[in-house]
N, C-alpha and C positions, 0 to 999 in steps of 0.2 A: 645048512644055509647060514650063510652070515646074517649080522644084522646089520650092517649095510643093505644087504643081497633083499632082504626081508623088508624093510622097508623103502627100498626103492621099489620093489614090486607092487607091496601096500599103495604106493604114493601112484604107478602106474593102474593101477585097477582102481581107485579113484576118481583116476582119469579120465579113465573108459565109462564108468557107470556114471559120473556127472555130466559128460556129451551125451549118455543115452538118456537121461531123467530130463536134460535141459531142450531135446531134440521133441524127446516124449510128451512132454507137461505145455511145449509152445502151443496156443492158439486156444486152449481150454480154459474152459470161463468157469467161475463157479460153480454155476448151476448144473452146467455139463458135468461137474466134478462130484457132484454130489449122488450123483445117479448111480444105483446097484444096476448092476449088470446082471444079479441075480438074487433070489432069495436070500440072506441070512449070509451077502457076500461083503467083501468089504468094498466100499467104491473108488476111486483115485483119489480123493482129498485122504481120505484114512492112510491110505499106501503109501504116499507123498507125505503127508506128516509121520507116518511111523518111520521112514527112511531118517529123516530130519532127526525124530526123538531116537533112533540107533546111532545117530553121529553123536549128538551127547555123548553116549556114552564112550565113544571111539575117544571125542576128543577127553572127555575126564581120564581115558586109561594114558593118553600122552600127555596129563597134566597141565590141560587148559581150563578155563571155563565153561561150561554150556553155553550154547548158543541160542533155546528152547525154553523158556522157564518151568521149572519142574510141573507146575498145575497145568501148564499148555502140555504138555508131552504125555503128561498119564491121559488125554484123551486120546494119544495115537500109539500106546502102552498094547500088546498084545491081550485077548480080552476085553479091553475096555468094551466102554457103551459104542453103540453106533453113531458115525458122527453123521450129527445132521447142522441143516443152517443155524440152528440156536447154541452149536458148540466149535462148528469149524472156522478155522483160522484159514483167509483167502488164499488162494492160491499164488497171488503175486505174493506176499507176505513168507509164506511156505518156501518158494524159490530165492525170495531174498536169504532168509536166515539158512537155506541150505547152501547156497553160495559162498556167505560168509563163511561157512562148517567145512566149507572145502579149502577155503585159503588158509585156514589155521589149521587144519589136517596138512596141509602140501608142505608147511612150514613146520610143523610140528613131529611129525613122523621121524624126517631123517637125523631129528637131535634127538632120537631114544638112541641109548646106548645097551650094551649085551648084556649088564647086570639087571638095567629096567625091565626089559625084553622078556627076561627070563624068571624076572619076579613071579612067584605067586600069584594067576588073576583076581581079584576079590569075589569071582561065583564064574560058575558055567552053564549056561544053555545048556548044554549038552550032557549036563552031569559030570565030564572029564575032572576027576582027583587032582590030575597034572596039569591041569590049565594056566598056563603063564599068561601074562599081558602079551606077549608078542602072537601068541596060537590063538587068543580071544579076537584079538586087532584081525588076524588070517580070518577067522569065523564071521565077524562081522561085517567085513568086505564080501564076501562071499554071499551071506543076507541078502546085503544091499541088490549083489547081483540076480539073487533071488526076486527080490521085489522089483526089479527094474523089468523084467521080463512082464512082470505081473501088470507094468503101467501097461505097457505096450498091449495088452489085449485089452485090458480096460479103454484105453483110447478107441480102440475097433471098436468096440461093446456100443461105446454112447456115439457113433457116428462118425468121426473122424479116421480117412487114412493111415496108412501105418507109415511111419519117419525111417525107421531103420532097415 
């Protein structure tokens, strides 16, 4: 795959998982958000802010800024505590700063070039030895797409329709 090919793909899947987050996350209030759907499970403000704190990292690997400040985002850090009202960031808030992580993603992405791409990532989920920035960038879309699935039952869970 080029790295053209690779990040217009990137920049298309994106696309697709911030129509399904923005489709998803409409008409939920708070309170609605904070609701476990079950035991020991995470609720939609956690999932919604863990998406947000993996675009951090998306955008530091294309050499932007965070969009999250590092102490907001280690509460939606895999592991972390469970978030309740005395640590969650609102959900209009959550959508803004994810929004913003999409316009500097969309702009961001297609000026990586093949040597970037290809660099060394600085760690792997996965464990993968050979992890570039460009396969982590892949990994991480993919997440997101993971997590986007996850809003969408959550929405059913606390009473609301499904959008998709």
């Amino acid at each position: 795959m080029t790295p053209e090919t690779l990040t217009q793909t990137l920049v298309h899947q994106l696309g697709l998982t911030h129509w399904v987050v923005t489709k998803t996350v409409d008409g939920i209030s708070d309170d609605e958000a904070l609701r476990q759907a079950a035991p020991d499970a995470n609720n939609l403000n956690w999932v919604l802010g863990h998406i947000v704190a993996s675009r951090n990292g998306m955008i530091q690997l294309a050499g932007g800024q965070e969009v999250l400040p590092e102490d907001v985002a280690a509460n939606y850090r895999r592991h972390s505590e469970p978030i309740t009202a005395d640590n969650a960031v609102d959900v209009a808030t959550l959508m803004e700063v994810y929004n913003r992580a999409q316009e500097i993603l969309i702009e961001a992405l297609p000026a990586l070039d093949k040597k970037t791409l290809a660099t060394k990532a600085p760690g792997s989920p996965t464990k993968n030895p050979d992890e570039s920035i460009g396969s982590l960038l892949s990994l991480l879309v993919f997440h997101e797409s993971y997590h986007c699935g996850q809003l969408g039952i959550l929405r059913k869970a606390i009473g609301h329709d499904g959008v998709i």
